[in-house]
N, C-alpha and C positions, 0 to 999 in steps of 0.2 A: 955125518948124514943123519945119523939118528936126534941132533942137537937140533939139526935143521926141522927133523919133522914134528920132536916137540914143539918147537916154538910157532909152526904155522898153526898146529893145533889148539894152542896156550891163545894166538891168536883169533882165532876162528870162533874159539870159545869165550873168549871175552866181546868179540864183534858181536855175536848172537845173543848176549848178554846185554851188550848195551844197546842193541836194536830191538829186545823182546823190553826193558824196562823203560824206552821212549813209547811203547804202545798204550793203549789208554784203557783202563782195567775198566772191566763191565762193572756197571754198579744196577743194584736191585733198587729201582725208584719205587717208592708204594706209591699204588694209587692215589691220587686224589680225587675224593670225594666231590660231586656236582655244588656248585653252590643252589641255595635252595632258592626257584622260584617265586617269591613272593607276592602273588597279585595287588595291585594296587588300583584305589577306584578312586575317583573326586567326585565330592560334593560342593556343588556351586551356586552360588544364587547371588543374590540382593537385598541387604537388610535398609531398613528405611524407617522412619519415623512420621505423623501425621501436622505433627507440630510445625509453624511455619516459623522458625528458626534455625541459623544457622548453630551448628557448633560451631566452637573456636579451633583456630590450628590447632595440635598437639593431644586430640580428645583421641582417646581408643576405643575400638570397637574390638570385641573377642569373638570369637565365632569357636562354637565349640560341634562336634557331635559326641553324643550320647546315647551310651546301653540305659536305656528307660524302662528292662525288659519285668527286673521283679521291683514288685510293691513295697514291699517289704525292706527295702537295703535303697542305699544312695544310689546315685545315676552314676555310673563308670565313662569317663572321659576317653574317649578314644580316639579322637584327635583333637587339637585346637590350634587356630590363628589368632594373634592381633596384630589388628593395623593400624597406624599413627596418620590421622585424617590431618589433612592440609588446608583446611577450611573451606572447603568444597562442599554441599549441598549434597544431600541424597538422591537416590539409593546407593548405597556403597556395595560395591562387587567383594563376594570372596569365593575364596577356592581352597578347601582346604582337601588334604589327601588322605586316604585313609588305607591302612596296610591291611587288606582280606583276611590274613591270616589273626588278625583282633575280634574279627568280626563271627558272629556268629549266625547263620541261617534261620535258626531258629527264633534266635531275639528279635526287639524292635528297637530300630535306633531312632533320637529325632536329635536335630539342629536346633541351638538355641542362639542367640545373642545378647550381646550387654555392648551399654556405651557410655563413656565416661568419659567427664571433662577433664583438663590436663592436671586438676586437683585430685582427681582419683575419686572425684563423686559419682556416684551411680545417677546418672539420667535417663536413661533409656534402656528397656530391657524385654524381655518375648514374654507374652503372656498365654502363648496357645503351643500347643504343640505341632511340630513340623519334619512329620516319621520322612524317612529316609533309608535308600540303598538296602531292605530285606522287603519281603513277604507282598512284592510287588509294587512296594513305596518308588519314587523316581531318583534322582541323584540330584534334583533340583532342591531349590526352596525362595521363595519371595518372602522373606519375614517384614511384616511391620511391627515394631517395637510399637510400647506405650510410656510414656513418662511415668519418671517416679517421685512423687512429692515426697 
């Protein structure tokens, strides 16, 4: 009898054993950190040229914005597009995006453009400035380029 009640015990204690190590052990997950919001704005407009000429297919136009904020040091590119024109006629629509977090309150940014034939000649290009997205500037721009001889 005593053989008998080792072994329901031997068994008891094994059943409990293999029922506690099918259970599923807690695990300490760390948190994960928010991904970080990033605002994003667009600047959109129109660039155009006065010349009554078509480009040829395959000419690009760049569209950049720009920190135009100090005198002193180059314009910082803070975003830019090109687009491969299909021999279509102006005004060419762009949009390009720009991440807030590049962007500073304080600065002034403007849009510029360039347009070039499929030779990578410079044709057309902005001669005024066209502030943008700070200090009450709009999110638009109507540029008219000017030729470049």
């Amino acid at each position: 009898m005593k053989s008998f009640t080792y072994i329901a015990a031997a068994i008891a204690l094994f059943a409990g054993a293999a029922v506690t190590a099918c259970a599923p052990t807690p695990t300490y997950q760390q948190p994960v950190p928010p991904i970080a919001q990033v605002s994003v704005s667009h600047v959109t407009g129109t660039a155009s040229y006065r010349e009554r000429i078509l480009m040829p297919a395959g000419s690009t136009l760049v569209v950049k914005v720009l920190d135009v904020s100090r005198a002193d040091a180059p314009s910082e590119t803070i975003s830019e597009a090109t687009y491969t024109l299909d021999g279509s006629g102006p005004p060419y629509n762009f949009d390009l995006r720009v991440f807030m977090d590049r962007a500073d309150p304080r600065h002034t940014y403007a849009v510029r453009a360039e347009l070039r034939d499929p030779t990578g000649r410079l044709r057309f290009t902005t001669d005024q400035r066209h502030q943008v997205l700070t200090q009450g500037a709009p999110n638009t721009a109507d540029i008219v380029m000017v030729g470049v001889r």
